[in-house]
KOLLUMDREN-892728 format. One line per field, with one value per atom (N, C-alpha, C, O): residue number from 1; x, y, z. Coordinates in steps of 0.1 Angstrom, whole numbers. Layout:
REM residues N
nr [NUM  ...]
X [X  ...]
Y [Y  ...]
Z [Z  ...]
***
This chain:
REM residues 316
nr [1  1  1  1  2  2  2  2  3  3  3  3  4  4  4  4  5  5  5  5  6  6  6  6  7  7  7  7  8  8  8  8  9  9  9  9  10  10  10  10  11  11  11  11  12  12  12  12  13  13  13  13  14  14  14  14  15  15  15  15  16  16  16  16  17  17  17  17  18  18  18  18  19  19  19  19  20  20  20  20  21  21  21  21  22  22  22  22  23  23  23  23  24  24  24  24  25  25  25  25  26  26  26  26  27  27  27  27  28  28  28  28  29  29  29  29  30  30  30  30  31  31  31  31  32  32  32  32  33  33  33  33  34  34  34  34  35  35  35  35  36  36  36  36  37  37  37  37  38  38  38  38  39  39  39  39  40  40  40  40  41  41  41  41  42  42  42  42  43  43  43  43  44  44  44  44  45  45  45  45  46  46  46  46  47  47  47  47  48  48  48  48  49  49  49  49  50  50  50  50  51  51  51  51  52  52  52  52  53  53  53  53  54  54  54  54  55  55  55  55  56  56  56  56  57  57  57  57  58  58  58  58  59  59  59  59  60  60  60  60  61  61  61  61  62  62  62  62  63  63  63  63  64  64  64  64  65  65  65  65  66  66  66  66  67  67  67  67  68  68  68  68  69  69  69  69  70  70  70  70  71  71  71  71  72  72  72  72  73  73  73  73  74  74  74  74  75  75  75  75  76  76  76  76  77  77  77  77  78  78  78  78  79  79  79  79  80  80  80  80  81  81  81  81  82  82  82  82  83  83  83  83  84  84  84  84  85  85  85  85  86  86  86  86  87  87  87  87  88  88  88  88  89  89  89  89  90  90  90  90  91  91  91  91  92  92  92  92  93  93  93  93  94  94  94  94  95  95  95  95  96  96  96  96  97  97  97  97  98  98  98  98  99  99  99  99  100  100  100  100  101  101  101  101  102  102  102  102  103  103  103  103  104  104  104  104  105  105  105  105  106  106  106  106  107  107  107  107  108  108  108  108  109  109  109  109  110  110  110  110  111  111  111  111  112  112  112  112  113  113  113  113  114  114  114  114  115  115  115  115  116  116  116  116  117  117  117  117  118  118  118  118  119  119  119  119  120  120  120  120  121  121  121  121  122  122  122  122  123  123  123  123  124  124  124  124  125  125  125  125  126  126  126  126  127  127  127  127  128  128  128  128  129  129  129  129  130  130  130  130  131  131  131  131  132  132  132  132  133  133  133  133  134  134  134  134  135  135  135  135  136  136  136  136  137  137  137  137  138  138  138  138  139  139  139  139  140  140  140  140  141  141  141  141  142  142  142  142  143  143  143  143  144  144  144  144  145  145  145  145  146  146  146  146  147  147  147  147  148  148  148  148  149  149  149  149  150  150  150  150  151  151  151  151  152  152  152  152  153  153  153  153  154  154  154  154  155  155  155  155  156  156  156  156  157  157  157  157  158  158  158  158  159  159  159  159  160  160  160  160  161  161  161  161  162  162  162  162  163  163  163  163  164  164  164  164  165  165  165  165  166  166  166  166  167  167  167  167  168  168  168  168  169  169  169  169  170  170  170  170  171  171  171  171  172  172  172  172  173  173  173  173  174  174  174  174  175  175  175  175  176  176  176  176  177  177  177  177  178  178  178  178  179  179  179  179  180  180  180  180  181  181  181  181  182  182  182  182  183  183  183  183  184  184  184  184  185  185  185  185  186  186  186  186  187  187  187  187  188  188  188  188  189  189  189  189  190  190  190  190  191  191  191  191  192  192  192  192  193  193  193  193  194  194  194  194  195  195  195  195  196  196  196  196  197  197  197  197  198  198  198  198  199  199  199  199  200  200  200  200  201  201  201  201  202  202  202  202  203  203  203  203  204  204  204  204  205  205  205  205  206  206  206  206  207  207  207  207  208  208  208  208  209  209  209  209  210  210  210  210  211  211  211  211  212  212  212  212  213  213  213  213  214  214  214  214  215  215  215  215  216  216  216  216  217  217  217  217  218  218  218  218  219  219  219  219  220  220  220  220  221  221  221  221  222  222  222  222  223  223  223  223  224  224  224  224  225  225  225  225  226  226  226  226  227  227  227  227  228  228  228  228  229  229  229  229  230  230  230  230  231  231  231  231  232  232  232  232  233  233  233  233  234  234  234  234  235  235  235  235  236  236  236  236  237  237  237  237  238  238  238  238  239  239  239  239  240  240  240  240  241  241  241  241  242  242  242  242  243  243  243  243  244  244  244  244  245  245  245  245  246  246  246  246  247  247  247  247  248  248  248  248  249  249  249  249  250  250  250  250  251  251  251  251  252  252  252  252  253  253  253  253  254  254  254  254  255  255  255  255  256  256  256  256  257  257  257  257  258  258  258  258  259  259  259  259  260  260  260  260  261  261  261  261  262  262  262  262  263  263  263  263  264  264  264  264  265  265  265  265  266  266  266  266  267  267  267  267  268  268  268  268  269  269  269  269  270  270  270  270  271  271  271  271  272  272  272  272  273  273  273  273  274  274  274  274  275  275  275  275  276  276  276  276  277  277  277  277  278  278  278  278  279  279  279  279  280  280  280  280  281  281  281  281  282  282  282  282  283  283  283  283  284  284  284  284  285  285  285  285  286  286  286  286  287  287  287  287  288  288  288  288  289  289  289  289  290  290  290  290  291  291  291  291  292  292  292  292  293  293  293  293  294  294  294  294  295  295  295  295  296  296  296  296  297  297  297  297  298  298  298  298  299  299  299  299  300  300  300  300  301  301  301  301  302  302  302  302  303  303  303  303  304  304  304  304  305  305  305  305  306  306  306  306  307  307  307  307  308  308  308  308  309  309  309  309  310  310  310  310  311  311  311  311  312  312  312  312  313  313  313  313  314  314  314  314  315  315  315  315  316  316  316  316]
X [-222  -213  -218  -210  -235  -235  -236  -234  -239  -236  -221  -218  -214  -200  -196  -191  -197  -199  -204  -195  -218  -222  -216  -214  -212  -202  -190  -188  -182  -175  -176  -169  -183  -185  -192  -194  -195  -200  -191  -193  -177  -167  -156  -148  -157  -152  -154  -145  -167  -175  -175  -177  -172  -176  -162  -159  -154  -138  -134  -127  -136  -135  -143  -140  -152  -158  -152  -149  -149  -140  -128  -123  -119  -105  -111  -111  -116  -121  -125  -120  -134  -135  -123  -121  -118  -100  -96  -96  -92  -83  -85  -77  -99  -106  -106  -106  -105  -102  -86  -79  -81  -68  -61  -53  -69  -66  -70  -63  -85  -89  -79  -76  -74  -69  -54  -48  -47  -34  -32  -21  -50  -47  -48  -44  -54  -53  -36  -29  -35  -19  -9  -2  -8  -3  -5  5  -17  -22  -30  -34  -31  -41  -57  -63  -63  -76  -82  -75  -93  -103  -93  -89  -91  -90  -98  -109  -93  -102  -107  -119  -104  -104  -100  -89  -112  -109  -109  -119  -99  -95  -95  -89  -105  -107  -121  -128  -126  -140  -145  -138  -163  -165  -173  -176  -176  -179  -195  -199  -201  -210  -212  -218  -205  -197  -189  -189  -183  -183  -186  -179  -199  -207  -218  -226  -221  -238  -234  -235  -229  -226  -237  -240  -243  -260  -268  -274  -269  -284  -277  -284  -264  -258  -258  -252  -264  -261  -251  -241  -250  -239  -230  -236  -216  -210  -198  -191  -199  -192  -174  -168  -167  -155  -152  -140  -158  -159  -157  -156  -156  -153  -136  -130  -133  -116  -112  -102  -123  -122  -126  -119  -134  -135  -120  -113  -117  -103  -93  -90  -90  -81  -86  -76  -96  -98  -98  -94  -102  -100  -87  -82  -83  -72  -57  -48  -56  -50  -36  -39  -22  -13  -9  -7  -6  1  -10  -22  -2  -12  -21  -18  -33  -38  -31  -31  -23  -18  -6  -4  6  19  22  23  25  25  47  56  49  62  66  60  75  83  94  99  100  111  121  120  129  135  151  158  157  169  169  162  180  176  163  161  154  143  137  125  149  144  135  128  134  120  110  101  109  94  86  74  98  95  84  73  87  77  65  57  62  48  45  33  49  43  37  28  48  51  30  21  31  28  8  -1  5  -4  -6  -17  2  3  -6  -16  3  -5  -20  -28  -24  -35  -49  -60  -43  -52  -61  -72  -52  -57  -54  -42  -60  -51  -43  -33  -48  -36  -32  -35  -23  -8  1  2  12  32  29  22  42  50  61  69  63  80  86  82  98  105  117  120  123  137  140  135  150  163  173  180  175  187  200  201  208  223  218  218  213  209  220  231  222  236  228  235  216  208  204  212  194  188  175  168  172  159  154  144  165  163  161  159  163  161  150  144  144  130  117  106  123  111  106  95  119  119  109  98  115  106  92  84  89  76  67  55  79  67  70  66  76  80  90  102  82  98  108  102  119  130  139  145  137  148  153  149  172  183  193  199  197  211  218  213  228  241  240  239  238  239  230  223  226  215  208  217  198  192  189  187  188  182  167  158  165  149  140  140  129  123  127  122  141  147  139  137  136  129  114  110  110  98  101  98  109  114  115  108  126  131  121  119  112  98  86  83  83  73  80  74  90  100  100  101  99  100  87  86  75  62  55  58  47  37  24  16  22  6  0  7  -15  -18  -27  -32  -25  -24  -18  -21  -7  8  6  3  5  4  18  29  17  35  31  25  38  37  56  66  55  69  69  61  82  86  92  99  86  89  75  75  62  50  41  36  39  28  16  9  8  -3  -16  -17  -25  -35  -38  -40  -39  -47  -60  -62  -69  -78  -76  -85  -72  -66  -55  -50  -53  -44  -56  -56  -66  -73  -81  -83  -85  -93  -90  -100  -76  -68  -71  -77  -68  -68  -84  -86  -93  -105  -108  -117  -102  -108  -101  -104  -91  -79  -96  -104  -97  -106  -119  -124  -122  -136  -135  -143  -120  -118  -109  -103  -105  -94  -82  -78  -76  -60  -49  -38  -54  -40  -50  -56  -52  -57  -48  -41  -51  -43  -45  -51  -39  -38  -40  -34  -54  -62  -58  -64  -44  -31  -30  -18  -35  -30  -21  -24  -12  -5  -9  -20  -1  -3  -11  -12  -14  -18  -23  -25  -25  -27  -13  -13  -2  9  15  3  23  26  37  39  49  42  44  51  33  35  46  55  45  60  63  53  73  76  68  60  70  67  53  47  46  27  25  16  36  28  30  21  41  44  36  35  30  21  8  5  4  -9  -8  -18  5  8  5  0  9  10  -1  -4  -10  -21  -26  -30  -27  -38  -33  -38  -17  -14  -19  -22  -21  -28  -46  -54  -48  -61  -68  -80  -58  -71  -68  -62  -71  -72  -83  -81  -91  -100  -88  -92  -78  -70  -64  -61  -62  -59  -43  -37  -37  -22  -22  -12  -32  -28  -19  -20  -9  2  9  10  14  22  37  44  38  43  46  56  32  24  24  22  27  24  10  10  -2  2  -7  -19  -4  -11  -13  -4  -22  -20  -24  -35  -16  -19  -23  -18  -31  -30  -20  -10  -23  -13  -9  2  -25  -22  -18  -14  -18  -17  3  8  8  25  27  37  17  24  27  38  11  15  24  30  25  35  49  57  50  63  71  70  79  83  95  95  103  116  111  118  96  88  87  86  87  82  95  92  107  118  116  119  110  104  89  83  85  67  60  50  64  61  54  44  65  67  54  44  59  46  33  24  29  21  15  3  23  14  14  7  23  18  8  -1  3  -7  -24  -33  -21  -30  -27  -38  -20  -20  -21  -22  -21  -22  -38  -45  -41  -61  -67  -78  -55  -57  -66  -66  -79  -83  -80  -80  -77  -66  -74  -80  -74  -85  -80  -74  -83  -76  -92  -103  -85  -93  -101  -111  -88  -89  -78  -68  -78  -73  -64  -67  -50  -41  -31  -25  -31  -26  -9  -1  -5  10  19  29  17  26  23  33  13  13  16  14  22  18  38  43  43  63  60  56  59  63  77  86  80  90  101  111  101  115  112  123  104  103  111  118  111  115  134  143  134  151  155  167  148  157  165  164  176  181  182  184  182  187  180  170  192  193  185  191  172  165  167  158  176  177  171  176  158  147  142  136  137  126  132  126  141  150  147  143  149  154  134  132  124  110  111  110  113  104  114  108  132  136  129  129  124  111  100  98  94  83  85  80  96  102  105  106  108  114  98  95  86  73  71  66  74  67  73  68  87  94  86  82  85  79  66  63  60  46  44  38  57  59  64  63  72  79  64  62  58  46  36  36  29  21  26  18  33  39  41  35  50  56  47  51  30  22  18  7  24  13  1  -7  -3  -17  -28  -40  -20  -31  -32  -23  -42  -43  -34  -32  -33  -25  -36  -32  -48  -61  -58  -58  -57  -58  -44  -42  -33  -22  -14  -4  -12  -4  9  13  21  33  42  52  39  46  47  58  39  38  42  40  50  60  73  82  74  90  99  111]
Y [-449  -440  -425  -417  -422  -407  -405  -393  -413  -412  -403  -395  -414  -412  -399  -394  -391  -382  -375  -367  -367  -362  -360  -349  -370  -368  -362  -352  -363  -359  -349  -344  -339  -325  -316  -304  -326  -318  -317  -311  -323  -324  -314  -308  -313  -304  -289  -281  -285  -272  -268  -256  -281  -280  -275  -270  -280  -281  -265  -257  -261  -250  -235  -223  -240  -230  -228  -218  -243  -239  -237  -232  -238  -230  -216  -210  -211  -196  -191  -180  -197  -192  -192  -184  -201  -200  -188  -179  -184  -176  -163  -155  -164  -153  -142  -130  -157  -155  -156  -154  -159  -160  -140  -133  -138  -126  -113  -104  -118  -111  -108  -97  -122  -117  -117  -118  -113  -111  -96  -89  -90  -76  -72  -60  -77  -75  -74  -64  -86  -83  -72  -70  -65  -59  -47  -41  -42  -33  -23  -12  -30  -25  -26  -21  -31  -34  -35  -38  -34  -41  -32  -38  -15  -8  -6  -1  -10  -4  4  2  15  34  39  38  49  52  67  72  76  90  100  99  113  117  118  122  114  113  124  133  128  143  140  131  153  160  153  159  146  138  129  125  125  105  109  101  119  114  123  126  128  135  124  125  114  111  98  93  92  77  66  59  66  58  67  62  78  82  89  96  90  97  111  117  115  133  139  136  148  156  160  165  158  161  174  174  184  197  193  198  183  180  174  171  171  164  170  165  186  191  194  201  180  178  173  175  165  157  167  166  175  188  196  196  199  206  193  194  182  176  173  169  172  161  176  176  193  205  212  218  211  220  212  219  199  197  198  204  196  199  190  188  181  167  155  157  143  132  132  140  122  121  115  119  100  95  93  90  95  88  77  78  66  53  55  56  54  55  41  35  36  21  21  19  24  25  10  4  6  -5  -6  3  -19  -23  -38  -47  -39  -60  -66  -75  -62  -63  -69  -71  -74  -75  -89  -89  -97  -108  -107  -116  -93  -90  -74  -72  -65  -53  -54  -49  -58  -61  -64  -59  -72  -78  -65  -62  -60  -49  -36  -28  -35  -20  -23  -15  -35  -37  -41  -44  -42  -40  -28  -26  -17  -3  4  11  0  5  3  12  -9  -9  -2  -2  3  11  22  26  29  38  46  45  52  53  67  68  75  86  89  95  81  77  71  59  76  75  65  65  58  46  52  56  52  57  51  50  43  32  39  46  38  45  32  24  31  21  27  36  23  22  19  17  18  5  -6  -15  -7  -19  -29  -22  -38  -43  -53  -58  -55  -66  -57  -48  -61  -56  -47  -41  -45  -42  -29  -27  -21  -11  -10  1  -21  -22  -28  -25  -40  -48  -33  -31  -28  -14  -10  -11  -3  3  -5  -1  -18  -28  -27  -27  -26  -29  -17  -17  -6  6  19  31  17  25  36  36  49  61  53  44  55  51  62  70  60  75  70  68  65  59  64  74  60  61  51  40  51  41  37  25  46  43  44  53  37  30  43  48  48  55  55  65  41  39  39  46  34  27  38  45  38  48  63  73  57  70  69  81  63  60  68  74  66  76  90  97  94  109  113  122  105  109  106  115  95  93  110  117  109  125  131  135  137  148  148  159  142  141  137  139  130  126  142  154  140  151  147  156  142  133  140  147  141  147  141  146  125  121  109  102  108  97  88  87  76  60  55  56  49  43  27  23  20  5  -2  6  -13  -18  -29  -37  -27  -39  -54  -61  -52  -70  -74  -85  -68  -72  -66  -55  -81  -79  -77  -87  -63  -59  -60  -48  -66  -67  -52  -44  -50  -36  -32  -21  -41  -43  -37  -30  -38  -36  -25  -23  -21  -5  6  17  2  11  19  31  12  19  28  35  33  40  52  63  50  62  66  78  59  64  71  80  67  76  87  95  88  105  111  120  109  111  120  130  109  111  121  123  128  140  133  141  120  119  120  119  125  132  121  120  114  103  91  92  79  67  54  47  53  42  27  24  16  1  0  4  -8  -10  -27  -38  -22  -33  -37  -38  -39  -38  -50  -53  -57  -69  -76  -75  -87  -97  -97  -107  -88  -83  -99  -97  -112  -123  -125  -128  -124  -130  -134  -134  -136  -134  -139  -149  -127  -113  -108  -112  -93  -86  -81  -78  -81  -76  -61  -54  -53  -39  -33  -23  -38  -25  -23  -12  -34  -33  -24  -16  -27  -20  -5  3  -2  14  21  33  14  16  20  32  12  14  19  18  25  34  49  58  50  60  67  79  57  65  68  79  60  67  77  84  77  92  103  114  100  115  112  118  101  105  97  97  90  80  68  62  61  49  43  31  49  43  36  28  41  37  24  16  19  5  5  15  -6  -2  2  0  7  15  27  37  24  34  39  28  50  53  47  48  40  30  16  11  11  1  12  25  0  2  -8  -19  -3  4  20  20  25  40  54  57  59  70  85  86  95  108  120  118  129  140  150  152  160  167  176  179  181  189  185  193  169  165  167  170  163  164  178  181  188  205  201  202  195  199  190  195  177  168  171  169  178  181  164  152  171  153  152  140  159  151  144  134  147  137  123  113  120  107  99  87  101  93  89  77  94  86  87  97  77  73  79  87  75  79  94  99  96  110  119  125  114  123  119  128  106  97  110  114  115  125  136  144  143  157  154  156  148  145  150  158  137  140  153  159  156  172  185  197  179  192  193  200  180  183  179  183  168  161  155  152  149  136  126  126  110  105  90  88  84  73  59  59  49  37  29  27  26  25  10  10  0  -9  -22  -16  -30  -42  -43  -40  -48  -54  -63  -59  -75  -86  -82  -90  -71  -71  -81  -85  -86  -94  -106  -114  -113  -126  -125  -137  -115  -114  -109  -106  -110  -104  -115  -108  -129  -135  -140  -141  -144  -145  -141  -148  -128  -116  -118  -113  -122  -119  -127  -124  -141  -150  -151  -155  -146  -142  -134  -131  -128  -115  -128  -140  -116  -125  -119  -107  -123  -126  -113  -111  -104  -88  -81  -79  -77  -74  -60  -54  -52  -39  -31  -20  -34  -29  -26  -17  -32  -33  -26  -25  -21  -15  0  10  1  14  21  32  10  18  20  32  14  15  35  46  30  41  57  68  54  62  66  78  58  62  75  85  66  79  95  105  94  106  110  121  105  111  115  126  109  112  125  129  131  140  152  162  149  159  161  173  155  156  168  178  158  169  181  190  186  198  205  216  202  206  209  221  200  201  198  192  202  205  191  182  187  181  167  156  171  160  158  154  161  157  165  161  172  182  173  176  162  159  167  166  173  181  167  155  179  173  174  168  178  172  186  198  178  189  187  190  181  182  190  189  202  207  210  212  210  202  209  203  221  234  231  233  227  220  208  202  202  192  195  188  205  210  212  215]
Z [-516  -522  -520  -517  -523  -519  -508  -505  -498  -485  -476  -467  -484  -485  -489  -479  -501  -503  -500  -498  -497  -482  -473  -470  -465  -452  -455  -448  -463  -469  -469  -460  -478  -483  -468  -467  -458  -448  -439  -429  -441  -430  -435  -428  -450  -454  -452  -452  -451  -449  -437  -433  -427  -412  -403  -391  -416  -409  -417  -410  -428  -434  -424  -424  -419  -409  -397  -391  -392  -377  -381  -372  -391  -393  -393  -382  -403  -403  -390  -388  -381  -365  -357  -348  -361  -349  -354  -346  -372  -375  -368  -363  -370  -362  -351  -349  -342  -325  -325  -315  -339  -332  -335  -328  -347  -353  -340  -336  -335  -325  -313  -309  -308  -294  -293  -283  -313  -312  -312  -310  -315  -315  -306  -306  -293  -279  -276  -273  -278  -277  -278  -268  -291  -294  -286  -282  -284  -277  -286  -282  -299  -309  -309  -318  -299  -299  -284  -274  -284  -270  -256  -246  -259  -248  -235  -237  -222  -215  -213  -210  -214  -217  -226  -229  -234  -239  -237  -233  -238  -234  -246  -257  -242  -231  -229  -239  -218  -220  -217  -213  -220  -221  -208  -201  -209  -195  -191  -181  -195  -193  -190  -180  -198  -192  -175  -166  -175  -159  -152  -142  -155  -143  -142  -132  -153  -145  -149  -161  -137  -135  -133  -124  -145  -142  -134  -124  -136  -130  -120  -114  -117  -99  -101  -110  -91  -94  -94  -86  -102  -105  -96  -86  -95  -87  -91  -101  -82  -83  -89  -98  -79  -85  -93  -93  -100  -114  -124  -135  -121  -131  -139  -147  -127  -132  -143  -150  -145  -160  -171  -181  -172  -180  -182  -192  -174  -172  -181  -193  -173  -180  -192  -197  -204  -214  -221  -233  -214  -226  -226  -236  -216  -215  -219  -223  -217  -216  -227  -237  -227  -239  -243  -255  -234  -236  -235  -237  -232  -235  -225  -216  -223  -211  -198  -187  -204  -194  -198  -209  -187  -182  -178  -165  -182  -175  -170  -178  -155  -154  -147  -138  -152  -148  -150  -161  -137  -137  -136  -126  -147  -148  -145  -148  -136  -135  -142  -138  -153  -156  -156  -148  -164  -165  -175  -175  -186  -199  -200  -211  -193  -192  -188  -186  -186  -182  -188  -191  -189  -197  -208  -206  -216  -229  -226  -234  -215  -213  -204  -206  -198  -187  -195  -191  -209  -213  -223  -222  -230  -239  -229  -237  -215  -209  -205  -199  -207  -203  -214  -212  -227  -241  -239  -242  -235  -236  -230  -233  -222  -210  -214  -208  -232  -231  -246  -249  -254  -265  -264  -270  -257  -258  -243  -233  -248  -239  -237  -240  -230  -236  -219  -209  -226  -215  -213  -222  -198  -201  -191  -180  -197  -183  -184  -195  -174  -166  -164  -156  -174  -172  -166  -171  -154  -145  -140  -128  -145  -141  -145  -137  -155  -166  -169  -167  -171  -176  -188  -197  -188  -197  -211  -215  -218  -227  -223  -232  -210  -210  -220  -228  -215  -223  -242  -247  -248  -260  -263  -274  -250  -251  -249  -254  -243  -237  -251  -255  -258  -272  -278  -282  -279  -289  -289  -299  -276  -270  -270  -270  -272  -280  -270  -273  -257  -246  -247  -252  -242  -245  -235  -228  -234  -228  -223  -229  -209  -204  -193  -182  -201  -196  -189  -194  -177  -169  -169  -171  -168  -166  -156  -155  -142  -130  -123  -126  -111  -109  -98  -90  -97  -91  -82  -76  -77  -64  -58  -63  -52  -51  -45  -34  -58  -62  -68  -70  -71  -80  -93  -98  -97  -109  -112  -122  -101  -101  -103  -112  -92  -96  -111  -116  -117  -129  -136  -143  -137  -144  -144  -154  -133  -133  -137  -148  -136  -144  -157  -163  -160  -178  -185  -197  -175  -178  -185  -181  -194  -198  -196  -200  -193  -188  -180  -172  -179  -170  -156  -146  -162  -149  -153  -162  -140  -138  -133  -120  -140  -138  -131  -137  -119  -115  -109  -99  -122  -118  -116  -115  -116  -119  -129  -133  -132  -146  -145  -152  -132  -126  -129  -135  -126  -125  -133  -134  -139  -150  -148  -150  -143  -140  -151  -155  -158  -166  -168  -159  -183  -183  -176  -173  -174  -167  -151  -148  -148  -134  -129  -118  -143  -143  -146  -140  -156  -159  -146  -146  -138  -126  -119  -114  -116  -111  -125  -122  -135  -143  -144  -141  -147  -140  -130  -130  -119  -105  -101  -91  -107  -109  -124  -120  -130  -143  -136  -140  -123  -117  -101  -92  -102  -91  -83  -76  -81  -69  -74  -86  -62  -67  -63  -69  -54  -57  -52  -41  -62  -62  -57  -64  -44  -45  -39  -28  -48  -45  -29  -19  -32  -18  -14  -13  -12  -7  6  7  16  29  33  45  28  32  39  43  41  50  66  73  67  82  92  104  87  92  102  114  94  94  109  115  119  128  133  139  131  131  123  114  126  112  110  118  92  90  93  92  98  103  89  90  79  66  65  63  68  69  82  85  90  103  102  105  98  97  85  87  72  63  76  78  83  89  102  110  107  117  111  118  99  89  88  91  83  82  94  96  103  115  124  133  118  125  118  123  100  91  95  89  107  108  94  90  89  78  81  72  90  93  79  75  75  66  53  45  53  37  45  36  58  59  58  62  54  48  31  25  23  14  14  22  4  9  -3  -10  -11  -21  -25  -34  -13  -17  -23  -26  -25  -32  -43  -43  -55  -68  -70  -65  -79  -89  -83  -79  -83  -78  -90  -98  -89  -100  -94  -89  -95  -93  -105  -117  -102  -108  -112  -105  -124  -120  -110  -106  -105  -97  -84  -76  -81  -73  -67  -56  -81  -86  -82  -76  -83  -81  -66  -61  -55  -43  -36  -27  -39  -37  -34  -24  -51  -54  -62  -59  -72  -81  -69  -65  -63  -54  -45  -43  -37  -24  -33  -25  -45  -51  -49  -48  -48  -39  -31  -30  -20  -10  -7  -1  -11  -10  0  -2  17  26  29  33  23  26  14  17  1  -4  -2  -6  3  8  20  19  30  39  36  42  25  20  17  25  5  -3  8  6  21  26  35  38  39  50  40  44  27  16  9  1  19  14  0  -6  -5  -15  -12  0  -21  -22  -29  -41  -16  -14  -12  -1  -20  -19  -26  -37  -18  -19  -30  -25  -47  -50  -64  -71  -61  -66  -59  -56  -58  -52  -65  -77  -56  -70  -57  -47  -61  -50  -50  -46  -53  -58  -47  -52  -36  -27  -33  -31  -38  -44  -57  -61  -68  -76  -80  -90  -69  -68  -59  -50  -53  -43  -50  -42  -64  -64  -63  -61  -64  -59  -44  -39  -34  -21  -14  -4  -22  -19  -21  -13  -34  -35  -25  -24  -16  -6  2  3  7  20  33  32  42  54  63  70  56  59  49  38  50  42  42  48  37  33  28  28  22  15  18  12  33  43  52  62  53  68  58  64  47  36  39  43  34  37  51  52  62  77  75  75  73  76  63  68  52  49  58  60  62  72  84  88  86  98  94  101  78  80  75  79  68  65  78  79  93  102  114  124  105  110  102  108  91  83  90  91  94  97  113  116  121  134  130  139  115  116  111  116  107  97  111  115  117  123  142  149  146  157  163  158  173  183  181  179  185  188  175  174  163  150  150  142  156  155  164  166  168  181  198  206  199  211  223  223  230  243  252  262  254  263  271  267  285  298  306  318  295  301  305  298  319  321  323  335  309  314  321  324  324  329  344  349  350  365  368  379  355  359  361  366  357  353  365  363]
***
């Protein structure tokens, strides 16, 4: 019988402890959830924390993070997501955004919505800045920076649920002097063949002379810019990626591809809904071309690549 009792009283104590441990962990990782706890970043960091990166010597452009974390008026970050029928995924995207950082606004651009997205956004804690009619692809960004106060602009989408984990690096390295950070994405490049949109991503660059960025491209989300980066840009070039994609670099930004995010395995299911006539894919390649008109109006006929010892006057 006291045996019995013993066991008893220790199954009770034992079982009274691991409920109290669950509630715990359950309490812990619903405040993760919310976006109340266990931030990756915390903003604005002082001028120490990102000048001496474990022991690394001081670096002169670093003093961007000084500038943004004193001067600034508005929040530190802009998270922009621009949404069309989105409402099964909004919430979870808006609500990994929150987390990134504590001072800073979400703002999704609902589009020709016909669903609820735009009330799931609200829910989920997101400014909301609505059209009836649909913008059109990458209209969203435009109207997103336009209205952003952040002083440096997070652009993901509201199809894909990116881990705060994995947003936060991007806002670090705009923090640590780069002016446009971007998803060190290069597609499928195995495939065969390659698809036109990887190839003109990595035509792109090695005509601006950075073959080092691969197919990282401002076109891939998730990417983040500065503000000063938005002055030389300009918010109308964020309509088409391409394009502010080589101001950026012909305007002497630093332009650095700077965290992996699988976004093509990660949308295979929207990839898979396209059809036939991929319009999307015809809509970027035809982007690239006009970044690459810009580039000859800008830097002459050959793109600023010398013509050698060709004499063409003696062909004529």
């Amino acid at each position: 019988m006291r045996k019995q009792r013993i066991k008893a009283r220790f199954a009770t104590k034992t079982g009274n402890k691991r409920s109290g441990g669950a509630a715990r962990k359950k309490q812990k990782y619903s405040g993760r959830k919310k976006g109340t706890k266990a931030y990756v970043l915390i903003a604005p960091v002082t001028v120490d924390e990102a000048a001496q990166e474990k022991g690394k010597p001081v670096r002169d452009d670093r003093e961007t993070v000084h500038q943004i974390g004193e001067n600034a008026h508005g929040p530190l970050l802009s998270v922009i997501i621009p949404a069309m029928n989105e409402q099964r995924t909004i919430a979870a995207v808006v609500h990994e955004c929150l987390r990134i950082c504590r001072d800073a606004e979400v703002l999704v651009i609902v589009n020709g919505s016909t669903d609820a997205t735009a009330s799931e956004a609200k829910r989920a804690g997101a400014r909301v800045i609505q059209y009836a009619e649909a913008l059109g692809h990458d209209g969203g960004r435009r109207a997103g920076a336009a209205a952003a106060r952040g002083q440096i602009l997070l652009f993901t989408d509201a199809d894909i649920k990116v881990p705060a984990e994995h947003l936060a690096p991007f806002v670090q390295a705009v923090l640590k002097g780069v002016d446009v950070a971007l998803n060190d994405y290069n597609g499928p490049v195995t495939r065969n063949p390659v698809h036109p949109v990887v190839e003109a991503k990595h035509m792109l660059n090695s005509l601006l002379c950075r073959s080092d960025l691969g197919g990282a491209s401002m076109t891939a989300v998730p990417h983040a810019i500065s503000r000063r980066a938005l002055e030389i840009i300009e918010t109308s070039s964020l309509e088409i990626p391409p394009l502010a994609h080589a101001k950026a670099i012909v305007g002497g930004l630093r332009v650095q591809a700077v965290h992996h995010v699988p976004v093509g395995r990660l949308n295979a299911v929207r990839s898979k809904k396209r059809s036939k006539a991929d319009l999307l894919s015809q809509l970027v390649q035809q982007d690239h071309l006009e970044a690459i008109r810009w580039i000859t109006d800008t830097r002459g006929a050959r793109g600023g690549f010398p013509d050698l010892q060709r004499v063409r006057s003696l062909t004529i």
